[in-house]
TIPATOR-776049 format. One record per residue (C-alpha): residue number from 1; y, z, x; residue in one letter. Coordinates in steps of 0.1 Angstrom, whole numbers. Each point is the difference from the previous one (the first is absolute). Layout:
N
NUM  Y  Z  X  A
...
//
This chain:
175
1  320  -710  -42  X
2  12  3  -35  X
3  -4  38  -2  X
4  21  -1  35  X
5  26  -19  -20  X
6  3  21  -26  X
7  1  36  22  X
8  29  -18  19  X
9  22  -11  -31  X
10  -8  34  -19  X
11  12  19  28  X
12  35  -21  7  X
13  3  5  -38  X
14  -1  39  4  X
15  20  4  30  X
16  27  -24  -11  X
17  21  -11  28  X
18  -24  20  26  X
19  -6  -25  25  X
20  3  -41  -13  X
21  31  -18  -12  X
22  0  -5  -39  X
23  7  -33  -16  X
24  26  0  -21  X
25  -16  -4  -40  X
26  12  6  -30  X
27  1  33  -15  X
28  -1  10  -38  X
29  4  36  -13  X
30  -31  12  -9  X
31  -7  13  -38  X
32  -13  35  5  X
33  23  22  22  X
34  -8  -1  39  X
35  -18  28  23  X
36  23  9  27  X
37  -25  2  32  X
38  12  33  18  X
39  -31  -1  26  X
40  5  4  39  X
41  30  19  0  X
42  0  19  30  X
43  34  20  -11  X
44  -10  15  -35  X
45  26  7  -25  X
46  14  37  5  X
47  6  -7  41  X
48  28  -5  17  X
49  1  -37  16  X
50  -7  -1  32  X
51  28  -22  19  X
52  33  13  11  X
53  15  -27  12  X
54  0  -38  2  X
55  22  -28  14  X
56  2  -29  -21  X
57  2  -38  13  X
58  37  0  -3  X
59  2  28  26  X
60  9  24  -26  X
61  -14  42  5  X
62  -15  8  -37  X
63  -3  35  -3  X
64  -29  9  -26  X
65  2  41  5  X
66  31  -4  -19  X
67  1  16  -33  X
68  26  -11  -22  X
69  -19  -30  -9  X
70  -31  -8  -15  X
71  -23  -26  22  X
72  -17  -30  -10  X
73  -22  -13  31  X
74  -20  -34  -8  X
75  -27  -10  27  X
76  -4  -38  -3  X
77  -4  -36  20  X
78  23  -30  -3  X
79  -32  -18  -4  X
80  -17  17  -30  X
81  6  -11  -34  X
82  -1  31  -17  X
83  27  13  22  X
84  23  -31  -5  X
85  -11  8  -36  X
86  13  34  2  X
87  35  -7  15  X
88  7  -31  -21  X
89  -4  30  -30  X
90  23  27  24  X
91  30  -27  4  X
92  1  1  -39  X
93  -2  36  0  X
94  28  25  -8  X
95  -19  25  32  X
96  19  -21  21  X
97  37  12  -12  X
98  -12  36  -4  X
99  22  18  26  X
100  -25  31  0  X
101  -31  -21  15  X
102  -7  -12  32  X
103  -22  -32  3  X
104  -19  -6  28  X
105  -23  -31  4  X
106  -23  2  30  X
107  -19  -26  13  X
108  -34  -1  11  X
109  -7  -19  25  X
110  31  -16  1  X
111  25  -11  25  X
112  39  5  -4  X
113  8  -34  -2  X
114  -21  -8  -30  X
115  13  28  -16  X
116  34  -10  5  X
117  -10  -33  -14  X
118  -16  15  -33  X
119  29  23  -5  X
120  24  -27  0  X
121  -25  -26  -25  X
122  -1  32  -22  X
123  34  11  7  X
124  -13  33  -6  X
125  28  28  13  X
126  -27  24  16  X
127  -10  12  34  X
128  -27  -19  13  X
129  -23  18  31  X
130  -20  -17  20  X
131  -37  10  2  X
132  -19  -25  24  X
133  -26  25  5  X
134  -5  20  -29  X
135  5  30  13  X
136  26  10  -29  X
137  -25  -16  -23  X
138  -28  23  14  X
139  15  33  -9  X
140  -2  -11  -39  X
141  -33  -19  -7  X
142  -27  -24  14  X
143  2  -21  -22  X
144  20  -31  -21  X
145  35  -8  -3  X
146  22  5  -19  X
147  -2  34  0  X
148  26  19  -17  X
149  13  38  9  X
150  21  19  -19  X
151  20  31  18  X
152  19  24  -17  X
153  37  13  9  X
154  -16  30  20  X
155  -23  -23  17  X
156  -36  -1  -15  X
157  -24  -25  -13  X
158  3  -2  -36  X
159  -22  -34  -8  X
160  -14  -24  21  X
161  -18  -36  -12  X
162  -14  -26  15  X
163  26  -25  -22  X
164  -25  -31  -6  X
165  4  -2  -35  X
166  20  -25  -20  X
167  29  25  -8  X
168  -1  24  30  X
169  37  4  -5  X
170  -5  17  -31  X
171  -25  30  16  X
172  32  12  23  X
173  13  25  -23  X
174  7  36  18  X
175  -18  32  -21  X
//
C-alpha cells in the first residue's frame, strides 16, 4: 500500500497539473538554478504551430497565421496552482504591454464562464479560449499544464515548457 502511495504522489509530482487540483502551498526559490521540463511536446521547436484560428470567450476571432506579431500561447486550468502561479507572475509582467505579442491563454478543460471569471480576478487583458475538451490541448502535448509555447513573427515554435517551476515567467524569453 505504501509503495502504491508513493507511485501515485511521484507521478502527480512529475506531471504537475496533469490530472488533480493542487493545493495552494508556499513556494520558495530554490538555490541552484531550475531544469526547465521540455518533455511531451508534440509541436517541437522549428514547426509552425498548428492552429489557425480560435474564438475566444468574449466572441472575439483571433487570427494566429498572422505574422506581424510574435505569439505567446499558455495551456493552463483555473484550478491548478502552478498556472494561477504563472499568471499572478504575467500581470506583473512588461509582455503584457508589448504591442508586438499576442497572448493567448487556453484553457483545458475549461468552460467559458470560468474563464471569464478568472480573467476578471486576474484582470489579465488577454484572449481567453475555451477548451472543454482538449482538443487544442492535444495538438501540443499529453501531458501537464502549464505549458508554455513560444511562436515566432513568421509563425513557428521557437520554445515550448511545461511552466511548473517557481519562476516560469522568467523561461519566456524569444531566441
Amino acid at each position: 500500500m505504501t509503495f502504491k502511495i508513493g507511485v501515485v504522489a511521484a507521478l502527480m509530482c512529475c506531471l504537475g497539473c496533469s490530472s488533480v487540483a493542487a493545493q495552494k502551498t508556499a513556494v520558495t526559490a530554490p538555490a541552484e538554478p531550475v531544469q526547465v521540463r521540455q518533455s511531451l511536446a508534440k509541436v517541437a521547436v522549428g514547426q509552425q504551430q498548428p492552429l489557425q484560428q480560435l474564438t475566444d470567450v468574449n466572441g472575439k476571432l483571433i487570427n494566429l497565421q498572422q505574422t506581424e506579431k510574435r505569439k505567446l500561447i499558455i495551456f493552463f486550468a483555473t484550478w491548478c496552482h502552478d498556472s494561477q502561479r504563472l499568471m499572478s507572475q504575467l500581470q506583473q509582467s512588461p509582455l503584457l504591454n508589448d504591442p508586438q505579442l499576442l497572448i493567448v491563454a487556453i484553457g483545458r478543460e475549461e468552460q467559458p464562464a470560468a474563464l471569464t471569471k478568472f480573467a476578471n480576478e486576474y484582470k489579465l487583458p488577454l484572449h481567453f479560449v475555451s477548451d472543454p475538451d482538449r482538443a487544442l490541448y492535444q495538438q501540443f502535448t499529453d501531458t501537464g499544464i502549464p505549458r508554455v509555447v513560444l511562436v515566432n513573427e513568421k509563425n513557428v515554435v521557437v520554445k515550448t515548457f511545461l511552466g511548473e517551476i517557481p519562476r516560469a515567467i522568467d523561461e519566456i524569453v524569444w531566441p
